[in-house]
N, C-alpha and C positions, 0 to 999 in steps of 0.2 A: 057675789061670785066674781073672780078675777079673769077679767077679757084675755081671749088666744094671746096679744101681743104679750102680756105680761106673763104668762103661762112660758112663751116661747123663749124670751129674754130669760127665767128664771131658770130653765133647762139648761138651754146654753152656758148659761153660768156657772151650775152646778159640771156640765160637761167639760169647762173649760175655754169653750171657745168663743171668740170675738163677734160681735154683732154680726158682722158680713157671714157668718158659719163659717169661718176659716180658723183655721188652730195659731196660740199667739208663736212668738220666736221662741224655738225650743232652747230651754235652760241645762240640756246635757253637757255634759264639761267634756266634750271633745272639743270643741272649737269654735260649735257653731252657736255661742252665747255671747252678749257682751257684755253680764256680768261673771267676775269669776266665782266662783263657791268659795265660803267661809266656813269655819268651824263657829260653834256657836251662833248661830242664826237657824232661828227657828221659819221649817218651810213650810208651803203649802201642800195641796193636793198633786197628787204625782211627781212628787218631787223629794230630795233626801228625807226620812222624818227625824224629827228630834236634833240632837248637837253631837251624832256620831263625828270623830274626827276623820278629816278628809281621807285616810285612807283605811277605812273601813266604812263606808258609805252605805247606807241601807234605800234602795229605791224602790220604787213602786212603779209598774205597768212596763210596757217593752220599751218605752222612747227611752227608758231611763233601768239604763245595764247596771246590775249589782256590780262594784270595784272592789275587791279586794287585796289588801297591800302584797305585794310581791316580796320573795325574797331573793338574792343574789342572784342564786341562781337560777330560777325561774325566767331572768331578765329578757336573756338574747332567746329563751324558748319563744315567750309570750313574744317577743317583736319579729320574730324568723315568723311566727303564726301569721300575724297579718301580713306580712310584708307577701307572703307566701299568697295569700287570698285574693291578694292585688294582683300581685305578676298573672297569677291562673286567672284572670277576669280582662285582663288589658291583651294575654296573649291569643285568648279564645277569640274577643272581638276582633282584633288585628286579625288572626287566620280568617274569620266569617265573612270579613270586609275584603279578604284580600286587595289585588296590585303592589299600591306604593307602600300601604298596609302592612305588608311582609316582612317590610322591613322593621319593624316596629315586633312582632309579630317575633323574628330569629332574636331580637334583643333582650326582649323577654322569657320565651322557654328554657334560653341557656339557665335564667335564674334561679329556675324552681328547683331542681337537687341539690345546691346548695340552701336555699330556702329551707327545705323539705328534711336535710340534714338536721340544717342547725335548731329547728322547731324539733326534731327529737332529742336534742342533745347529743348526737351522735357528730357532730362536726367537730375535728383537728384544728385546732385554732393554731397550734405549729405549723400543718401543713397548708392551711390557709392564708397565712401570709408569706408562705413560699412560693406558693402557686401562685398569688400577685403580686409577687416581686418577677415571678416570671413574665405574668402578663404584662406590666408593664414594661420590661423589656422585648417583648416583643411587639408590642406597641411602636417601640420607640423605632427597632429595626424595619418593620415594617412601613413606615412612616414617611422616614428619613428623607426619602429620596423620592419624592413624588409620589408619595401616598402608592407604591405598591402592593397594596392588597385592594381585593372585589367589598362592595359592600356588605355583602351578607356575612361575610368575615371578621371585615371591620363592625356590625353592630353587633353580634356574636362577642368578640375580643370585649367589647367596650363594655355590654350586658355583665360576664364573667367582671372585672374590673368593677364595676359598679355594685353587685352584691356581697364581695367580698370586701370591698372596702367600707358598706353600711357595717356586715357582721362582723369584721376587726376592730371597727368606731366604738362600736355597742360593747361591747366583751370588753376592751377599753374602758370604757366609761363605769367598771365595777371598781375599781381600782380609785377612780375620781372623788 
């Protein structure tokens, strides 16, 4: 009969995890791996199975999200989606935290209707690079001369500036 330690190490192993009971560096291909994923390379447990090619991935278990290839236009949906789940996450905490917070906090909420637009497909990509030609003109007026405008304006202004210029990049980059 096979002693607890050998029992316990063969668990583990079948679980996946590292002697210490800690799970190893996860192999998800967002970022936090330092190998990258190949086509043709056969994987292990919880991880792509088979020689699907990289954008049709088939995973197994939650650490590892099914990818499926996008197309055109799906692009700026799927990136307005997350980009949208961050701004609602960073601006909730900023409000919760309040003070200097706040500020953090006005630069963020401007984000989310445009966010919120553009994840439905419902975003003017004409009118959106009108309206940051505008902002950045008023950027520049309000600037000029010793920074006449309040903070909460200025990170408002700069918020607005900031997601439109991701979803002009993005929508851009179909054309690439």
């Amino acid at each position: 009969m096979e002693n607890i330690n050998e029992q316990i190490s063969r668990i583990k192993t079948m679980m996946g995890l590292n002697e210490d009971g800690s799970t190893p560096q996860s192999q998800n291909p967002t970022g936090t791996t330092k190998h990258k994923w190949t086509d043709k390379v056969v994987r292990g447990p919880g991880n792509p199975v088979g020689n699907a090619p990289s954008t049709i991935r088939t995973n197994h278990g939650p650490g590892n999200p099914i990818e499926l290839a996008e197309d055109e236009s799906t692009k700026l949906e799927s990136f307005a989606e997350t980009r949208l789940g961050g701004a609602e996450t960073i601006a909730g905490n900023a409000k919760e935290k309040g003070g200097a917070a706040l500020l953090t906090y006005h630069h963020f909420e401007v984000k989310l209707e445009y966010y919120e637009k553009a994840s439905k497909g419902e975003l003017d990509m004409e009118d959106a690079k009108k309206e940051y030609k505008d902002l950045l003109e008023k950027l520049y007026t309000s600037t000029k001369d010793d920074m006449g405008i309040e903070q909460i304006d200025f990170q408002e202004l700069l918020g607005k500036m900031e997601v439109l210029g991701e979803l002009i990049i993005k929508e851009n980059e179909k054309g690439a």
